[in-house]
C-alpha positions as CSV (number, residue, x, y, z in Angstrom):
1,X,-116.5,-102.6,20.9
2,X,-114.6,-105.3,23.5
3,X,-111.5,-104.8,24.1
4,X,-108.9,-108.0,23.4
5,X,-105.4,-108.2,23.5
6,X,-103.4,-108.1,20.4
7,X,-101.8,-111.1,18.8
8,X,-98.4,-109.5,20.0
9,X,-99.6,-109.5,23.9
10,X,-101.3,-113.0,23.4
11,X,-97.4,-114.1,22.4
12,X,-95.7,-112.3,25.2
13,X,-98.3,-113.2,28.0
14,X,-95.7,-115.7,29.8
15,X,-93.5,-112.0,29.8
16,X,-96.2,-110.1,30.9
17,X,-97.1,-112.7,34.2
18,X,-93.5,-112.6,35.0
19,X,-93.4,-108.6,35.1
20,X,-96.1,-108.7,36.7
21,X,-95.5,-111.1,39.3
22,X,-93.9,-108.6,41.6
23,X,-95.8,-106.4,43.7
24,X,-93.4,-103.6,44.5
25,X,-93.1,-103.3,40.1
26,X,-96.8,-103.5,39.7
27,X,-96.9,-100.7,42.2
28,X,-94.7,-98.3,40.1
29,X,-96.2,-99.9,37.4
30,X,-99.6,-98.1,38.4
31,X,-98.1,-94.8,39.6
32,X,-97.1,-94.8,35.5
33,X,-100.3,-95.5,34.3
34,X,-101.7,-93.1,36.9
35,X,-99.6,-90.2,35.7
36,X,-100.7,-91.2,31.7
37,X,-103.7,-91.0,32.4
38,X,-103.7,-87.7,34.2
39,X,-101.9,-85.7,31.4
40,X,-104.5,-87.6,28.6
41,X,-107.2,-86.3,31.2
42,X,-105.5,-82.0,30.6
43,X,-105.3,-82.8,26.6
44,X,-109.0,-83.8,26.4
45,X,-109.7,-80.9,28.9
46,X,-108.6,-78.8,26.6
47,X,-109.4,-80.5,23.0
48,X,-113.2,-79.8,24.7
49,X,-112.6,-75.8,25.5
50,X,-111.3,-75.8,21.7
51,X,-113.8,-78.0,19.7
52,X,-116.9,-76.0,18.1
53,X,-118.9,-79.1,18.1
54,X,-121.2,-79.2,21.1
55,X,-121.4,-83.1,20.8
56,X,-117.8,-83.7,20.9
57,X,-117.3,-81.2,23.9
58,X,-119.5,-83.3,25.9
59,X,-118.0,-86.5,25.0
60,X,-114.2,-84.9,25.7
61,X,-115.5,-83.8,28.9
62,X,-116.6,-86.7,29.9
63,X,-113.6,-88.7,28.9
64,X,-111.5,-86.1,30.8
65,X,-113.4,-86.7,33.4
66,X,-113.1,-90.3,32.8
67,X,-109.4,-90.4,32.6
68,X,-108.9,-88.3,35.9
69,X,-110.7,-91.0,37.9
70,X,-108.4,-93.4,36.5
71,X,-105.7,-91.5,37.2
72,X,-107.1,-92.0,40.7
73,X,-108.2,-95.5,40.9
74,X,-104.3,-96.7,39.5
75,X,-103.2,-94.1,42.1
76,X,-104.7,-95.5,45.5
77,X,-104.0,-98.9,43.9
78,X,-100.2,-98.1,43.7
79,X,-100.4,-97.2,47.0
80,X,-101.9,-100.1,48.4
81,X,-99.4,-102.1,47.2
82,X,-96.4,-100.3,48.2
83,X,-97.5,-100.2,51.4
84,X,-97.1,-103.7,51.9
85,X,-93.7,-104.0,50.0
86,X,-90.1,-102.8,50.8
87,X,-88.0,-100.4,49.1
88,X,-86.7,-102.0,46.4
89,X,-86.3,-100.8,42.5
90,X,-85.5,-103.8,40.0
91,X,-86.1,-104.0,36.5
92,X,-88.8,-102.2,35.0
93,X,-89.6,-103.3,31.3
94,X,-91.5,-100.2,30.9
95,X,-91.2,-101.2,27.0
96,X,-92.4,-104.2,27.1
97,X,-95.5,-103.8,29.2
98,X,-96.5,-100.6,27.8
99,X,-99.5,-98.5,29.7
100,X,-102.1,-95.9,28.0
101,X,-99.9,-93.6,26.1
102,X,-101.9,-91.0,26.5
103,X,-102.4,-88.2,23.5
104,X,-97.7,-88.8,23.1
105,X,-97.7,-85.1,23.3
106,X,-99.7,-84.7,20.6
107,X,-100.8,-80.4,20.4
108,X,-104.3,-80.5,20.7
109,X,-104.2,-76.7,19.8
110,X,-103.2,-77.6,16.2
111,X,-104.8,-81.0,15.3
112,X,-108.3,-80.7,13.7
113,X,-111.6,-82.8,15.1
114,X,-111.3,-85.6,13.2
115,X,-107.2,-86.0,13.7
116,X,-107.8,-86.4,16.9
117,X,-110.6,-88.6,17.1
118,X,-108.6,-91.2,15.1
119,X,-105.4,-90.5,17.3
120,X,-107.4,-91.2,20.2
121,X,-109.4,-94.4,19.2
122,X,-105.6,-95.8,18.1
123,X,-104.5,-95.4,21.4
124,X,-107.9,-96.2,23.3
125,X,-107.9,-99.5,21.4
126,X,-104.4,-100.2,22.2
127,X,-104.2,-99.4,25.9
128,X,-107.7,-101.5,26.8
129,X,-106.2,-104.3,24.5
130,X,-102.9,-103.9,26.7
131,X,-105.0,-103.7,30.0
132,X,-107.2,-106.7,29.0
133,X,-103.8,-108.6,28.3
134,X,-102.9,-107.9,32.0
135,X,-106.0,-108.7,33.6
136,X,-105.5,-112.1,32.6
137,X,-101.9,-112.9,34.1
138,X,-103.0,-111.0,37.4
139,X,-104.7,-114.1,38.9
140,X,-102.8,-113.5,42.8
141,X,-103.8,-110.1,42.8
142,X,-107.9,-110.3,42.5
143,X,-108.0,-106.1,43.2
144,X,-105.9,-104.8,40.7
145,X,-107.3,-107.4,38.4
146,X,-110.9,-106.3,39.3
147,X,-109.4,-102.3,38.8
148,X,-108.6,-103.1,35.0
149,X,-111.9,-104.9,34.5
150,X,-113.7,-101.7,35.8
151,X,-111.4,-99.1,33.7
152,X,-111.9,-101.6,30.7
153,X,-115.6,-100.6,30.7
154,X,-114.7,-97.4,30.1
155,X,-112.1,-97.9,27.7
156,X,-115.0,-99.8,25.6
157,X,-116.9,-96.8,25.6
158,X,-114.0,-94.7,24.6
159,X,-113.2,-96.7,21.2
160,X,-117.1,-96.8,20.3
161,X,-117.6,-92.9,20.7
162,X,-114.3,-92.2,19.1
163,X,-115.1,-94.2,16.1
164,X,-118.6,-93.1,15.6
165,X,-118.2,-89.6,15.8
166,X,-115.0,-90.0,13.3
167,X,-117.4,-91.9,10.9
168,X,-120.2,-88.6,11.9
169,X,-117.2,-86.0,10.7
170,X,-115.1,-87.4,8.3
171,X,-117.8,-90.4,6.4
172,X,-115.6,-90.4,3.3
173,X,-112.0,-90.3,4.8
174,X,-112.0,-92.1,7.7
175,X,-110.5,-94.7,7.0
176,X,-107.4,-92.7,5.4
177,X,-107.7,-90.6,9.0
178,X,-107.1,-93.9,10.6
179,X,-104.3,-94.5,8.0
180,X,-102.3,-91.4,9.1
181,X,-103.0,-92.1,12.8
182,X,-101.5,-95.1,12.3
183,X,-98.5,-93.8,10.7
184,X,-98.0,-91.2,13.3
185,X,-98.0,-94.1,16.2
186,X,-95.7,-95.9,13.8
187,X,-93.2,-93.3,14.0
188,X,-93.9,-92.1,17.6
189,X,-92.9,-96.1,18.7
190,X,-89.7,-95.8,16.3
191,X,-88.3,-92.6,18.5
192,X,-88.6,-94.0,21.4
193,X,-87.0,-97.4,20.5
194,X,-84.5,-95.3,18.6
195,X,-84.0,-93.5,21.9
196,X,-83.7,-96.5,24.2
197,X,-81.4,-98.4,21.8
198,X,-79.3,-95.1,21.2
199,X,-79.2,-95.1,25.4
200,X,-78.1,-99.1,25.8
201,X,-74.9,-98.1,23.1
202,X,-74.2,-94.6,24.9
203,X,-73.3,-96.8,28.1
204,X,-71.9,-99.5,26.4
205,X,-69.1,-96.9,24.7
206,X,-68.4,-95.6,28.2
207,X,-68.2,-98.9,29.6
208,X,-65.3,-99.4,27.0
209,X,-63.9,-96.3,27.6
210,X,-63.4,-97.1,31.3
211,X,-62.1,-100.5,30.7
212,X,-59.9,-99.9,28.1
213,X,-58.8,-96.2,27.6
214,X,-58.2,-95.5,31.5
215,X,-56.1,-98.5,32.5
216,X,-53.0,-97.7,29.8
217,X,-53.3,-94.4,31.4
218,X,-53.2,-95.8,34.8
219,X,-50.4,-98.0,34.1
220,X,-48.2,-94.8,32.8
221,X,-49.1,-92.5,35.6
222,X,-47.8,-95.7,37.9
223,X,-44.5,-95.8,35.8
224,X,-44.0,-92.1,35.9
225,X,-44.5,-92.1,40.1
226,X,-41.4,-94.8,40.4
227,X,-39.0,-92.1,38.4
228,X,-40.3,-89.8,41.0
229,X,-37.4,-89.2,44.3
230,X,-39.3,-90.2,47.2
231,X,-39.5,-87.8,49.9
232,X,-39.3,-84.0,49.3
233,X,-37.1,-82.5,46.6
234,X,-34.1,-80.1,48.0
235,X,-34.8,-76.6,47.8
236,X,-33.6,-74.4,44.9
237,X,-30.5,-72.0,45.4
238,X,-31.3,-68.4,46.7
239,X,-30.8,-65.9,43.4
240,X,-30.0,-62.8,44.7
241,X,-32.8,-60.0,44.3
242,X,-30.6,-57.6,42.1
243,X,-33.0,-57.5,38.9
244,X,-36.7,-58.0,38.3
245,X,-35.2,-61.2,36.7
């Protein structure tokens, strides 16, 4: 399989050369991808100690192993880069130039073989698609264009083994494997666009409540201090210590 960029990333490249047009966000950029691809690198660590089929233990360890290095090739590559750049943290748009997203904290422990072989060629296909798509708007930084080229060989290899052993294990249901996969993305990508939105409107409402709750307030605690005597108040008459009261 060769990985393309979806019709979605094909529409947003002019977005995608603009985010990635700065250095010191391509940077950070990496360090993401870096730390994706570590924890995807544990998950299929572990999928292989709990698989009983020797076939697909090899072929998690190896994409573990595959995953680590990339880990460590988006890793030195981030580092490069900040070298050369000042400290300086503008907008992100994490969102809208996604990375690998890894196994989404999918439980290895209690998804069966063929689960997680169509989990992971959803997300395979989708982060060299997303890669491929960045390659191409990275034409003033030749390395880190060169890096995705290399981890996009991989990635190929990832989709073909994932769907072939899927089609090995599950020849009937597949494509309804596929289907739930797809669902379970589907749903993944609504939480956390449910979660950003749910952020933007928790600061808005503050916002309002700090420009238009705490200025009345303001206003009243000002009229209440020009009641006030200025200077210190007289001190009370002496009662005589004749009762507890």
């Amino acid at each position: 399989m060769r990985p393309v960029p979806s019709t979605v990333d094909r529409l947003l490249k002019p977005l995608h050369r603009w985010i990635w047009a700065d250095a010191g966000r391509r940077a950070r950029k990496l360090f993401r991808f870096a730390q994706t691809e570590a924890d995807g690198g544990r998950d299929l660590a572990r999928a292989a100690e709990l698989t009983r089929d020797p076939v697909l233990r090899r072929l998690y360890l190896r994409h573990a192993g595959d995953e680590q290095r990339h880990a460590d090739l988006f890793a030195h590559r981030g580092r490069e880069l900040l070298a050369t750049q000042t400290a300086h943290h503008g907008f992100e748009a994490n969102w809208l130039a996604p990375g690998e997203r890894g196994l989404d904290d999918l439980r290895v422990e209690n998804e069966a073989d063929e689960t997680l072989l169509a989990f992971l060629h959803l997300s395979e296909q989708a982060a060299a698609g997303r890669f491929a798509a960045y390659a191409e708007v990275l034409d003033a930084d030749p390395q880190t264009r060169a890096l995705f080229a290399r981890i996009l060989e991989d990635e190929a290899f990832h989709m073909t083994y994932t769907r072939k052993q899927l089609a090995r294990l599950s020849p009937e249901k597949q494509g309804l494997r596929l289907w739930h996969a797809r669902a379970a993305r589907i749903w993944s990508a609504y939480l956390r666009l449910a979660t950003a939105i749910a952020g933007v409107f928790g600061r808005l409402l503050l916002l309002l409540q700090y420009f238009l709750l705490l200025p009345p307030f303001a206003l009243l605690a000002k009229r209440a201090a020009r009641s006030e005597p200025v200077g210190f108040a007289p001190a009370r008459r002496p009662v005589p210590m004749t009762s507890q009261y």
